[in-house]
N, C-alpha and C positions, 0 to 999 in steps of 0.2 A: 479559445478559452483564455479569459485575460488572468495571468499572477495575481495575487496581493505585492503591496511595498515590502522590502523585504525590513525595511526601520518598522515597520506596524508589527511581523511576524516575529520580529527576533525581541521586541519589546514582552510579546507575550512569553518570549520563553524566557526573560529573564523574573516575568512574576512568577512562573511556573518554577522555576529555578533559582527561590527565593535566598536559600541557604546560602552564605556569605564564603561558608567553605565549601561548597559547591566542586569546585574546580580544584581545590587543594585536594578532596580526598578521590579524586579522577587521577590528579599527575602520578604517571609510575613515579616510582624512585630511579636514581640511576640513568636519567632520559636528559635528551638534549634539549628538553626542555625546563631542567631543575633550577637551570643559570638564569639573572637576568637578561633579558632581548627583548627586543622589540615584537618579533611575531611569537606569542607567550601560548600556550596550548587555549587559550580561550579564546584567541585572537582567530587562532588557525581553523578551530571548528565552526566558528561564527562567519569566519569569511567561506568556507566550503558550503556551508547554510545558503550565505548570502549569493554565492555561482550558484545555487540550484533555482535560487530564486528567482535569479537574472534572466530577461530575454536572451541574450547571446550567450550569458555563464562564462566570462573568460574570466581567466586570469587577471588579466588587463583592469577588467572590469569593477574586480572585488579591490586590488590595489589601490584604484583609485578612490572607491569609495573607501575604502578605511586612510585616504591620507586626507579626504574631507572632512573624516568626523560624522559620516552618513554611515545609515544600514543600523543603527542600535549598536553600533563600534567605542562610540564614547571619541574625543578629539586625540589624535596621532600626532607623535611626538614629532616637531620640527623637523627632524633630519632623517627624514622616512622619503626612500628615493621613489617612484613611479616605477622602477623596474621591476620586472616579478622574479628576478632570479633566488631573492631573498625567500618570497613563500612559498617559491616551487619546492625550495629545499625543505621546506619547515612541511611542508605538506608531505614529503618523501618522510619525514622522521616522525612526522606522527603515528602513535600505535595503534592499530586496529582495536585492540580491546575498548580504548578511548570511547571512538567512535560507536561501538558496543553498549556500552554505560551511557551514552548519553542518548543514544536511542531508548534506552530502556527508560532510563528516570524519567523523559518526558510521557513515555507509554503510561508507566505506574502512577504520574500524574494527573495526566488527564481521564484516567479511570475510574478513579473517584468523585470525578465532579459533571460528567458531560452524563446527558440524558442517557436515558434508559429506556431497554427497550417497552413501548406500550402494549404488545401484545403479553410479553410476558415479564411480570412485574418484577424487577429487581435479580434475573437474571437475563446476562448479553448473550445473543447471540451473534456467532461469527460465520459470517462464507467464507468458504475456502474456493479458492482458483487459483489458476497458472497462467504464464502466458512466457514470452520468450523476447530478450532483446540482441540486439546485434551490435557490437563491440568492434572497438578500433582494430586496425588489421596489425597485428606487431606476433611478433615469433612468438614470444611468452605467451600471449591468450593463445594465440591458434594452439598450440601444443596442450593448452589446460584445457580449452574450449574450441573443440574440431570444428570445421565450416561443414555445412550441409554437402551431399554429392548425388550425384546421379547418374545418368551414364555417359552421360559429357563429361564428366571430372570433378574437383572439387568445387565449390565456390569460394568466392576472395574474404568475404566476413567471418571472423568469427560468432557462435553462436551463443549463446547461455539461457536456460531453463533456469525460470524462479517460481515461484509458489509465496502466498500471501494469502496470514489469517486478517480479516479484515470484519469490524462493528457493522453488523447489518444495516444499523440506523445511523450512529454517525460520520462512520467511513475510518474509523482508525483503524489503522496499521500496526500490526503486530512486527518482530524482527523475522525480516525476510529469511527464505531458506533455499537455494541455487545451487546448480551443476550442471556439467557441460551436456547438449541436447543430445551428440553424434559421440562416437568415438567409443573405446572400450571401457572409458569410466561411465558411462552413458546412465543420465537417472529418470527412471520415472515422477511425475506429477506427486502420486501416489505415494510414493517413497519418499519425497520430500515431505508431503503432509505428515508422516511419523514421524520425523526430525522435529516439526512445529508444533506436534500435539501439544507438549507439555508446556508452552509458553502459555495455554488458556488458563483465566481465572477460574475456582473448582466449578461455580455453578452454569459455567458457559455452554452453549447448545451447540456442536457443530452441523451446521449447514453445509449441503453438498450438491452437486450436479448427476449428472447419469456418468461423468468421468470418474468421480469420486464414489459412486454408490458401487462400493467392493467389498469384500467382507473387511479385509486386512485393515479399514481406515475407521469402520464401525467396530471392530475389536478393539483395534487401538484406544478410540474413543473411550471405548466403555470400560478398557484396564485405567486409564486416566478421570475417571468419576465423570464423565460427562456424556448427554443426553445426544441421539443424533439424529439429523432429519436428512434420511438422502432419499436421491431421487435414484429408479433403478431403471434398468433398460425390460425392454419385457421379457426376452429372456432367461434373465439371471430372476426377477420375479415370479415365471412359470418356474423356474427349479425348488424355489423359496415356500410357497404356497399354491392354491389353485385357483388361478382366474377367473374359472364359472361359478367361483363360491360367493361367499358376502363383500361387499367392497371394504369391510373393517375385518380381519382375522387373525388373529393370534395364532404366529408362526416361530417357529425355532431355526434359525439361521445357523448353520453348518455350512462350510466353506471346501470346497472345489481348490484345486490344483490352481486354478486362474484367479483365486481371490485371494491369494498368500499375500501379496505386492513383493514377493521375494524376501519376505520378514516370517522370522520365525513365532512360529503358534503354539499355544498350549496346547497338548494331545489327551480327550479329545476337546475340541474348542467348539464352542459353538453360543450361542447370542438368542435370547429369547426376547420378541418384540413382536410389531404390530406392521401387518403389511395391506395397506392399502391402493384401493383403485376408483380413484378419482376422475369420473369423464369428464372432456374438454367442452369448456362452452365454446372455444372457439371453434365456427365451420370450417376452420383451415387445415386446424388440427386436431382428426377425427382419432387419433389415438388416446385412450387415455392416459393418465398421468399411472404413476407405479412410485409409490413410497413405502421406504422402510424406515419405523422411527420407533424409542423406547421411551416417548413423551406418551402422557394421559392424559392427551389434549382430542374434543371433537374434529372431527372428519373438515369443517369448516374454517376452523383455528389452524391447522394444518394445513392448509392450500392457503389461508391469507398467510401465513409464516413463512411455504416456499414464497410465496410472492417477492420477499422483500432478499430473492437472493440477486434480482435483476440489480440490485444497488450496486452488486460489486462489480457488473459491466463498466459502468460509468465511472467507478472509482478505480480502475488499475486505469480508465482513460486518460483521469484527473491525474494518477503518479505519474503517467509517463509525459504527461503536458508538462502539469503543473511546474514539477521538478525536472523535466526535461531531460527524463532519464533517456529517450533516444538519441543524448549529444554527449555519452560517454566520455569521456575525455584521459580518463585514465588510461596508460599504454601498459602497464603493469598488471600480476594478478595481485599482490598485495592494495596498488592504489585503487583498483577496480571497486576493492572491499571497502574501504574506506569509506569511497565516493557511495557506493547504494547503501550502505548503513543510514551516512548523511542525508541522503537524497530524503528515504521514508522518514528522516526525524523531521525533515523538513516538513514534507507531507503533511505530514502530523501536526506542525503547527498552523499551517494554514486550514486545516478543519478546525481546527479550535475555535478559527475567529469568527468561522462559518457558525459552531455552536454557541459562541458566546454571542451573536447577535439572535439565534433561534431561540437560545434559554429563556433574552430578554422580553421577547416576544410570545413565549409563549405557542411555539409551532416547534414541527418535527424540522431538524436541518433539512431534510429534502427538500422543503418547500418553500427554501428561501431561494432565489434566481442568483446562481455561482459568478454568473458575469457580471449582473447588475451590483449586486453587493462588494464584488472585488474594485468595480470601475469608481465605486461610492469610497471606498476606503481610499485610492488613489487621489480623490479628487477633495476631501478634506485631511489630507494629512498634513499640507502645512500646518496648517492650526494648532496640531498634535505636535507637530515639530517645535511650531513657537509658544508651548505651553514654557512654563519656569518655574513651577511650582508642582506637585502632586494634586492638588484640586483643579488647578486648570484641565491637566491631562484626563481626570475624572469627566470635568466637565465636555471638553470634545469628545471625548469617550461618548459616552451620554449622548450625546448629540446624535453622532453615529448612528448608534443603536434606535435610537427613534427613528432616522431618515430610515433604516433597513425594511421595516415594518410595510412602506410602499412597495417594495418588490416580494412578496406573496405572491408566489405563482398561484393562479385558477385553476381550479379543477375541471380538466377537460370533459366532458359530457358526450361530446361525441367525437367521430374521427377525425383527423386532419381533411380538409376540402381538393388539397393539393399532394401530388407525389412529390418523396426525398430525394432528390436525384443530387448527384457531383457530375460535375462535369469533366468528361474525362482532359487533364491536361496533355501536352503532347512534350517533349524533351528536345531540347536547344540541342544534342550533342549525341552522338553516336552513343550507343554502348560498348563498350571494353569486350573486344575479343582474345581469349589466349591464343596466343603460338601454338600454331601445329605441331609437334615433336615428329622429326623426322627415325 
């Protein structure tokens, strides 16, 4: 999966981030960054931007480009050295809340303006998922974030659990919500989706998996005014309603010992909705489907609505490429935080450009091709580079947008002719064994 330029991304977010005091009402007081200096708090988030953007992401790498005048950085002053000891430190003093706010302002921006979803008009829907990365080995994270073990002992990675509300339809990213996977602070999935309820807008729909169909995350939902579409195990659906009945039934959900998420409940609690059973057209998968939702949508409307939670597959793919969240780089738990804040604001701008070529055109962002349109933006960005005026840049803009229109994925009709297979590679080098402890 090829990046966008990160001079194309970081352009969009300075029109997104029009306000001229933008960054004055971000700087604390009090901060080492109030003095004049060269790596100035806009300098430092925009080059952190631009490492998530980067193939390699180093250090090295952003330096350079801000001593070029490249990346959407604007030209650097003359006696700006290549070393990074200067932004390593400036990157240690920046404040997390920073990186906080400026996740956020681009979320509240581009909320306003990027499609909607077409099933349900003028209310977003969000999937919610989890998934887990693996972080540099340093005393500080293993202590916050235990490695996995087993009965060989422990392993050398630290671990971390995240969770992410995410645009069914355009793939925006909400502010992440994380905690250590192993150890006695240990969190569930579940538990972190309460932390991120309240970051949805009021008319948002949460969308969920068989992980997420628990009581404790449809409570929550519905004390936060919003509607829920989860998927349940057959199980917890036999205790719900009864399965020989209608496949549409009006059931009252009361919650079990197992559906708390360890979060406390109103006594007594319980959730009035609709619990359906959906057969599978597929011969593979002769189970039917099981949902519980407090929408007053047909039985139809409701299987194409879970349909579109397969988007968030492909989009925690696209964070952890895109932004290259597998090449953690922070050795610290503070700069850990910084860096994933950064990383989804980044995220988030490269959808953007994905939506602002789909708005123009007229299709759902899905159905524009992610590589074909990132390698198109790569390959006319001089252009964009050597505009000098605001109509020219309109103009390549423009341009852009028309060439994108060719990559319109087809609508598949029938299955693939050929299996997906990888081929398994094989490792140049041993694997690392511990010492026997005598």
């Amino acid at each position: 999966m090829t990046s966008p330029h990160p001079s194309l991304v970081l352009q969009v977010f300075e029109r997104l981030c029009g306000d001229t005091r933008f960054w004055e009402k971000l700087q604390p007081p009090g901060t080492a960054f109030c003095r004049h200096r060269i790596y100035t708090l806009a300098v430092v988030v925009r080059l952190m931007m631009v490492q998530r953007l980067l193939q390699g992401g180093s250090l090295s790498q952003a330096v350079q480009r801000f001593v070029q005048g490249r990346g959407g950085l604007g030209p650097a002053p003359s006696a700006v050295s290549l070393r990074t000891g200067a932004y390593c430190r400036a990157r240690q003093k920046l404040p997390t809340l920073v990186s906080i706010q400026v996740l956020d302002a681009i979320v509240e921006r581009l909320q306003g303006w990027l499609p909607s979803n077409p099933i349900l008009a003028n209310r977003p829907v969000f999937v919610v998922d989890g998934s887990t990365l693996t972080l540099p080995h340093t005393a500080e994270l293993r202590k916050a974030y235990p490695p996995c073990h087993n009965q060989h002992g422990q392993s050398h990675w630290p671990i971390l659990r995240m969770v992410v509300l995410q645009d069914a339809q355009t793939g925006l990213a909400l502010r992440p919500h994380w905690g250590p996977l192993n150890g006695p602070g240990a969190v569930s999935e579940q538990q972190l989706v309460l932390q991120a309820m309240h970051q949805l807008p009021p008319p948002a729909v949460v969308l969920g998996d068989r992980n997420f169909g628990v009581f404790g995350v449809a409570w929550a939902a519905h004390q936060h005014k919003h509607p829920v579409l989860l998927r349940l195990t057959r199980q917890r659906a036999q205790r719900i309603g009864s399965l020989t009945g209608p496949q549409d039934q009006s059931v009252v959900w009361r919650p079990t010992r197992w559906d708390r998420c360890g979060g406390p409940l109103d006594s007594p609690a319980a959730l009035p909705g609709r619990l359906l059973c959906v057969p599978s057209a597929d011969p593979r998968q002769p189970e039917p489907f099981y949902f519980f939702t407090t929408l007053d949508l047909a039985t139809e409307q409701i299987f194409q609505l879970y349909g579109l939670r397969w988007n968030v597959e492909t989009d925690l793919r696209s964070i952890k490429r895109t932004v290259h969240l597998q090449q953690i780089t922070g050795r610290s738990v503070a700069m850990l935080h910084k860096e994933l804040y950064l990383a989804i604001a980044a995220y988030n701008l490269v959808q953007a450009v994905i939506c602002l070529a789909a708005e123009r055109i007229q299709v759902s962002p899905r159905r524009l091709s992610f590589t074909n349109v990132f390698t198109l933006l790569e390959t006319f960005l001089p252009d964009l580079s050597a505009a000098t005026t605001p109509a020219a840049w309109n103009t390549g803009w423009d341009r852009i947008i028309q060439l994108a229109t060719s990559y319109v994925l087809p609508q598949r009709t029938k299955p693939r002719s050929y299996p997906r297979y990888v081929w398994r590679k094989s490792s140049g080098f041993p694997f690392y064994k511990a010492p026997q402890l005598k």
